[in-house]
N, C-alpha and C positions, 0 to 999 in steps of 0.2 A: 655288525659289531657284536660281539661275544657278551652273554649276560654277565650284569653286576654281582658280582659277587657279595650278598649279605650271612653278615656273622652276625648270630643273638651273642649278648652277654647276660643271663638273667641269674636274681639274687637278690637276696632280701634286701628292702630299703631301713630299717631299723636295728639296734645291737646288733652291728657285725664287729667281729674282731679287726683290727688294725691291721692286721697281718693279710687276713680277705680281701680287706681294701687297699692294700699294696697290690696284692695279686690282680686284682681285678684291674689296675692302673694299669701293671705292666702287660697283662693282656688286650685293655683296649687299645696300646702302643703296639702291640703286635700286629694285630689285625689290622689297623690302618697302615704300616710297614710294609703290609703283605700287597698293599693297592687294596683290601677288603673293604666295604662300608659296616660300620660298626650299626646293632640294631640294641637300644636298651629298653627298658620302659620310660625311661626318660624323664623320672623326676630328680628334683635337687636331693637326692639322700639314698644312702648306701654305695653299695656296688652297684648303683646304676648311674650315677655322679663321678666314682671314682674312674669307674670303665671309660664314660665319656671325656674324663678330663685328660685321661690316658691315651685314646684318640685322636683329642683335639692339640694336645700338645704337640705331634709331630705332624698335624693338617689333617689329619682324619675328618670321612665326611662321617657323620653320626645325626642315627634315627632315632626318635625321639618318640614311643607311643604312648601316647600320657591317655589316662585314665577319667582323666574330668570333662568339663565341658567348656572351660574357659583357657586352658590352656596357661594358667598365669604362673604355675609351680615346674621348670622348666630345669635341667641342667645345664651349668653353665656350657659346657663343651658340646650341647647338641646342636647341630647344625640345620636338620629338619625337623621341626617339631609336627606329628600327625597328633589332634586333639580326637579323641574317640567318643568324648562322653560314656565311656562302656563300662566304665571302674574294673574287675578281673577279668569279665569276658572280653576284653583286649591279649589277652593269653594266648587266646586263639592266633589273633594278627602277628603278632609275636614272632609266634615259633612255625606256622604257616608263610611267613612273608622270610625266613632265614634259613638261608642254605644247608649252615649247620649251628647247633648249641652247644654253647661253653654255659653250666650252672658253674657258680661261684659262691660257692655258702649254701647253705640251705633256709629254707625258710616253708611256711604252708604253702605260699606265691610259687617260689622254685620248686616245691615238689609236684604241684599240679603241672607247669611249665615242662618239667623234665617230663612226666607220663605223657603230656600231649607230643612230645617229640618222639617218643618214645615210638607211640602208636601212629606216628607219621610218617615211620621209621627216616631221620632226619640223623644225619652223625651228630653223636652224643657227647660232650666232655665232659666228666664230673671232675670239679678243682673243691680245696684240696682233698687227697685221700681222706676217706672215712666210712672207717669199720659200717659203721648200722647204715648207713646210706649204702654202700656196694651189697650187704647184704639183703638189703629192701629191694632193691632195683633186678641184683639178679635174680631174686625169687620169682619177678614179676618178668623180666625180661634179658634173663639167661643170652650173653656174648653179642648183648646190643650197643654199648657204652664201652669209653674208654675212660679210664679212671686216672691221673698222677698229680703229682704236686710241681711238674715243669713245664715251664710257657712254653716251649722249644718244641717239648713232645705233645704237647695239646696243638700245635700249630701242624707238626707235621700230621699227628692224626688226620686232623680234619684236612690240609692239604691231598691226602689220601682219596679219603670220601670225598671230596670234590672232585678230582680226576678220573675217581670211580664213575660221577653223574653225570659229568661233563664230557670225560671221552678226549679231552685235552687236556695241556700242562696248565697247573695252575701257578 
């Protein structure tokens, strides 16, 4: 049997724009559309809520890495909840346990997330465009990421880079 396919969604759980957390919905729609299992941090707030509920709405399975040690702050739409006790160093599990990353906003969370993918070299999507973020990242890591503000082209990207690692159609 062919391995599972995991997509991170990561992005800030506090003040995100309305707009972010549209996106972030219709991306976790995407990726479980794809047959992908959706991977968030997995608490009830932000783009990690909206991602999953965007998942879960068309049967998406959705991971769930929560940060605490009780596991009791959960998004609705996650399907497997992994309780880590680890608070950020779950970052690591993250973006190590997901084929590829969609960032969705920024945030201090997401920008650590994006470098450890970065340095994992892990396919990159930064959602939406933005000036000081592309120009952060490519200083740091020049024609590693893919940058747009379309679900469509962030799916085929990372469709890409998966057939690239895989050696099959995805």
């Amino acid at each position: 049997m062919p391995p599972q396919i995991i997509i991170g969604i990561m992005g800030p759980g506090n003040q995100v724009p309305n707009s972010e957390l549209q996106l972030a919905h219709k991306l976790g729609k995407a990726i479980a559309q794809q047959g992908w299992v959706l991977l968030t941090g997995g608490r009830p707030a932000g783009i990690m809520e909206a991602a999953s509920a965007g998942a879960a709405s068309v049967g998406g399975i959705v991971l769930g890495i929560l940060p605490d040690e009780q596991g009791n702050q959960v998004a609705s739409g996650v399907t497997l909840p992994i309780v880590t006790g680890m608070g950020s160093a779950r970052n690591t599990i993250n973006i190590l346990s997901s084929h590829g990353i969609i960032a969705c906003g920024l945030g201090l969370g997401t920008v650590s997330e994006i470098s450890l993918a970065l340095k994992a070299q892990k396919s990159v999507v930064l959602m939406p465009n933005n000036p000081l973020a592309k120009d952060f990242f490519n200083a740091l890591a020049p024609g590693q990421f893919h940058m747009t503000n379309d679900v469509n082209s962030c799916i085929e990207h990372l469709k890409s880079g998966l057939s690239q690692k895989f050696s099959t159609p995805t």
